[in-house]
N, C-alpha and C positions, 0 to 999 in steps of 0.2 A: 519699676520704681526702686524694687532691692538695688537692681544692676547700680542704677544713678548714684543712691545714696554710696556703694560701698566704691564705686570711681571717685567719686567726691570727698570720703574718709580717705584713699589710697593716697589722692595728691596733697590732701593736707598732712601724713604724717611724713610723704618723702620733702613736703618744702621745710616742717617742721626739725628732719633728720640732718636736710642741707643748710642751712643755718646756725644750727648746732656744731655741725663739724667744720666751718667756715670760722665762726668765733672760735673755737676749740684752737685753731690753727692761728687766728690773731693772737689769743693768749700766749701761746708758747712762745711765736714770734717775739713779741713783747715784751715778755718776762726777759726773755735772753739778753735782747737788747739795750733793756733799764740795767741788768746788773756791770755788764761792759760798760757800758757808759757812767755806772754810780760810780765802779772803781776807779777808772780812768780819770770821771773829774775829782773826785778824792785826793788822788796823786797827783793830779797836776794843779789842783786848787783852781777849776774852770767855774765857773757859777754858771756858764750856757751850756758845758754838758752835764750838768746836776741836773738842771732845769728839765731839760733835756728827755733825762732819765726820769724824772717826775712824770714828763709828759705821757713815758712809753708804761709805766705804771698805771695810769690814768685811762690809757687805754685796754691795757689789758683788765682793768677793773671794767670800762664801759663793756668791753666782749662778754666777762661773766655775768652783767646784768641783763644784756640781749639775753642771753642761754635761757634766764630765770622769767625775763618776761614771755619768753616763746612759750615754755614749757609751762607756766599760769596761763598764757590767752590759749592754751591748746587742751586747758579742759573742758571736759564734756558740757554742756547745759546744764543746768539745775533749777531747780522750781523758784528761787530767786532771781537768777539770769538766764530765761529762757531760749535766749536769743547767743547764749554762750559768752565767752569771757577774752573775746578776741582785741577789743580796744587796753585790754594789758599792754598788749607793745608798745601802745603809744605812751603810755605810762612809763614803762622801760627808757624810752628814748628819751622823753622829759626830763628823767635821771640821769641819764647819761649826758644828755646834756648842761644839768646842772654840775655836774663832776667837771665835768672839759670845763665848763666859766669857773672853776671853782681855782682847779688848776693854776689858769691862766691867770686869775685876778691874785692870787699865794707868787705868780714865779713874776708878777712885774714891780711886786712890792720889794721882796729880794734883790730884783734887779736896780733897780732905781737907790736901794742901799750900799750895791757894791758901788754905783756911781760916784755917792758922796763919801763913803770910804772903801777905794781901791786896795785888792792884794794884789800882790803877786803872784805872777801865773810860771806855769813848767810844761810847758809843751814839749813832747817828743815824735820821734816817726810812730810809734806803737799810737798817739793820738789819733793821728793822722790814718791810719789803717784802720780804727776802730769805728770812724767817722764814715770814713769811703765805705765800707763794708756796710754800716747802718744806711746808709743811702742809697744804695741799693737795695736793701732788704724791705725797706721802707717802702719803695717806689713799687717790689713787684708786689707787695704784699697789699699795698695802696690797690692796684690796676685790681686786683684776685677780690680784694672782698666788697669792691664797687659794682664789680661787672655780679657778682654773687647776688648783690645786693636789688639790682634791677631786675634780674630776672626771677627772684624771688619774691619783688616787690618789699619788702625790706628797709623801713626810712630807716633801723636803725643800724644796720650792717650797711647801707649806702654812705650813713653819715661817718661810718667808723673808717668805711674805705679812704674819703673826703681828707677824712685828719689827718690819716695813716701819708697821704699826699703829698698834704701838708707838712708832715715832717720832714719828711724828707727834702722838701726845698728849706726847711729850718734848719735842719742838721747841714747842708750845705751852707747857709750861710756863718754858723760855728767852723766850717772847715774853713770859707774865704778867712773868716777873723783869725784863725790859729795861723795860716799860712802868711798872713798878712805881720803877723808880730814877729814871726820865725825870722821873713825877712826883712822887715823895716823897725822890727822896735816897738810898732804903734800894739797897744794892745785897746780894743774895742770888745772885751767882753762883756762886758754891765751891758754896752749898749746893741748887741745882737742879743744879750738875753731882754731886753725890754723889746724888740722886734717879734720874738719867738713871741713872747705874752701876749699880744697885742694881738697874731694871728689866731691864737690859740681862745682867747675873747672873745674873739670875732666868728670863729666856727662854733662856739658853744651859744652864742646868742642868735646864729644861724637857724641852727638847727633846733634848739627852744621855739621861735617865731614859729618853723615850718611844722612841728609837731602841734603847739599849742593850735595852726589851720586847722591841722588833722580833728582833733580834739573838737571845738567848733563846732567844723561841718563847715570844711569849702564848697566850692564852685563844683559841681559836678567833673568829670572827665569827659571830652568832646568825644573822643575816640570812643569810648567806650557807649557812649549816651546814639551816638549817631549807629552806629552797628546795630545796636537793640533797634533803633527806629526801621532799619531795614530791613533789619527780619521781619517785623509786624508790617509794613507796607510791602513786604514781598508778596503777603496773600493776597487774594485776588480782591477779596469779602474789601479788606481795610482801604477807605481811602486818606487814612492820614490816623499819622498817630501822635499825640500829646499828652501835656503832664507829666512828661515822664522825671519821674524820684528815684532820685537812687538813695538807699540808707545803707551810710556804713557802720558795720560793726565789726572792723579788727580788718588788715592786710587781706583785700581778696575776698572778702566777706561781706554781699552786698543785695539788700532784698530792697524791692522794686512795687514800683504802683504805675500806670499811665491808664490813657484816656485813648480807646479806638472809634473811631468815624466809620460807623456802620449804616447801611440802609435802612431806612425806617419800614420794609417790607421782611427784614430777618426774624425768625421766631427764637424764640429763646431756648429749642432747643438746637439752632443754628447756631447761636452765641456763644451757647455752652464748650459746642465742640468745636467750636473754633480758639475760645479761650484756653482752654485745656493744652490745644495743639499748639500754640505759640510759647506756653508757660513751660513746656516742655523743652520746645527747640531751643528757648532762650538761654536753660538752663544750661543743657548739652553745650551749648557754643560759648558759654560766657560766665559760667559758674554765679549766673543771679539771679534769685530766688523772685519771682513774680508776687508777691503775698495779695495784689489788688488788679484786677483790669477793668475799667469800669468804659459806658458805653455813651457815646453822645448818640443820635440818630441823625440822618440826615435827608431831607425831602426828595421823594423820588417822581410824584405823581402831581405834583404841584410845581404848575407851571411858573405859579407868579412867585414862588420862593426864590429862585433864581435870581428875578432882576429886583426884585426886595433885600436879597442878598450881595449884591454888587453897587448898589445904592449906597446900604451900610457899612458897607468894606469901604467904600472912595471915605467915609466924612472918618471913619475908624481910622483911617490908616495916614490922614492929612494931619497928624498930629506926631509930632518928634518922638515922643515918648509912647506911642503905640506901636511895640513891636510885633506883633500878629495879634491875626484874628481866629478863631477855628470853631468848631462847635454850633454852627449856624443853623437856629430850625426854629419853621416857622408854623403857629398853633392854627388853620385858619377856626376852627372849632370854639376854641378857647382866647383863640384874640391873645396870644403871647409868641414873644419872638425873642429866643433864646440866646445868647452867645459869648465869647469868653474873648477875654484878650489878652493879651499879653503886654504888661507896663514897664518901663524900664525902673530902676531909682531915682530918677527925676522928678519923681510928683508922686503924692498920697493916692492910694489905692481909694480912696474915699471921693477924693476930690477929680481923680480920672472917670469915676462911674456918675459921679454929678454934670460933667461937660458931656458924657456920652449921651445922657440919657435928658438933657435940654437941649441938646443938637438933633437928634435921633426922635424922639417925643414931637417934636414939631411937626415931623414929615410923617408919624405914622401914631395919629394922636386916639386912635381905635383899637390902639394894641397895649399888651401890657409887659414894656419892657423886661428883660431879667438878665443883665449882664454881670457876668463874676469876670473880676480881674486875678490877671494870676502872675507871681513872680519870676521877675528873669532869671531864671533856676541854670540854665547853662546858656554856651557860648551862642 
């Protein structure tokens, strides 16, 4: 158990280290590239490389609030937050997010004033180089903190890469418009900086949406949902496993409940070690905490369970909205006949157990129903 825990502290302070030094790297970038570009459009009187330079400020502020939110979700537990303080980053990003809309929505109101009152502008080659040069920097700097950002799992270092992107096809189109006036005359500033704003909108309202998912409590992850399942039906004991919850609490941080279909000849201290040993391997391969396994049983020595069972699956499953069935056991003792289904969001959880159990009820009017519906949690 020590070993577990201190492998599982190990990679949370090296994704915590790489992350750190990832925005560390965006900031500098950024800094460097706002100040070239403030002076440049200073002297040449550009409102899209001001804007521009606003942008690369912006991000180098979102990098210092990733740093702050890492380093808040990476304290320890405490007797208020037992569970640790990992959904900070989503906090973070939320931030960040509101900074990039904030940007954006400050450099299209500017733009749209150079519109109705036009300056004049001063382009030089020195423009020209300072642009190309940022568009590149832009671009490898974009690819470095995306690819950082996935494999660290990281919405907010993905989202910063995302921008970082984005600039760079923004700052290309500052260069088409500068080149464009060099040689034709036409000067389209005002309106490549209302283009830039409009992108820059449009990723902070992005990535607001996809945090506030976070926040929430999306859709499960299939990939992740269906691997756990195959552990647990890799043993021999399980023959199916359901329910399965994932709860997140922060990037990577995700404790668990399901439901195993065991034989109803297993003793409980066959359960025990079998629950034990799966809560283990789960953890080892997947870094998620098992906190629940709980056990349906399923008829071994009863014959008529079976086609009592395949009876109720045909009229279960003739319904659009009944996505499975599982959990199946029948009391001949007790005169009750157990099962669970799974409902789509098509119909009342209320109202699918009232059609099951009037359709059901007819053919087996000796028994006493108890069907729980359960929600379509993943894919």
């Amino acid at each position: 158990m020590k070993e577990r825990n201190d492998s599982h502290k190990a990679e949370f302070l090296d994704r915590q280290k790489a992350i750190i030094k990832t925005s560390v790297i965006g900031i500098a970038t950024n800094v460097f590239l706002a100040v070239f570009k403030a002076v440049i459009g200073v002297l040449s009187n550009s409102i899209a490389m001001m804007l521009d330079a606003v942008n690369n400020i912006s991000d180098a502020l979102s990098s210092v609030i990733t740093i702050i939110g890492t380093k808040l979700g990476g304290k320890k537990p405490d007797k208020n937050h037992p569970l640790g303080h990992g959904r900070v980053e989503y906090l973070s990003s939320m931030l960040v997010a509101a900074i990039i809309l904030y940007a954006g929505l400050t450099s299209i109101v500017e733009s749209i004033k150079q519109i109705i009152h036009p300056t004049e502008v001063h382009y030089s080659s020195t423009f020209l180089v300072v642009i190309a040069v940022a568009i590149v920097a832009k671009l490898i700097l974009g690819q470095y903190v995306k690819k950082q950002g996935k494999h660290l799992n990281s919405g907010a270092l993905v989202a910063s890469g995302e921008d970082a992107s984005f600039d760079a096809i923004l700052s290309a189109s500052v260069l088409v418009s500068a080149i464009i006036f060099m040689v034709w005359g036409v000067s389209l500033e005002a309106y490549v900086g209302v283009i830039i704003s409009i992108f820059i909108i449009k990723a902070g309202i992005e990535m607001m949406r996809e945090t506030i998912s976070d926040i929430i409590g999306k859709r499960e992850d299939e990939e992740m949902s269906s691997y756990i399942r195959e552990i647990l039906e890799y043993e021999e004991e399980v023959r199916g496993a359901y329910d399965l919850h994932l709860f997140n609490y922060g990037p990577n941080k995700y404790y668990g409940s399901v439901h195993l279909e065991l034989a109803d000849t297993m003793t409980v201290k066959e359960v025990d070690s079998l629950t034990r040993k799966v809560q283990l391997e789960i953890y080892m391969k997947t870094g998620v905490i098992m906190t629940g396994i709980g056990v349906y049983s399923y008829n071994t020595t009863n014959e008529v369970a079976a086609r009592v069972q395949n009876e109720i699956q045909k009229i279960v499953m003739s319904h659009d909205w009944a996505l499975q069935m599982h959990g199946f056991y029948l009391d001949e003792v007790n005169k009750t006949i157990t099962f669970d289904v799974v409902v789509s969001f098509d119909i009342d959880h209320g109202q699918a157990r009232e059609i099951l159990e009037q359709e059901i009820g007819t053919l087996y009017r000796d028994y006493e129903l108890k069907i729980v519906t359960d929600i379509d949690i993943t894919d």
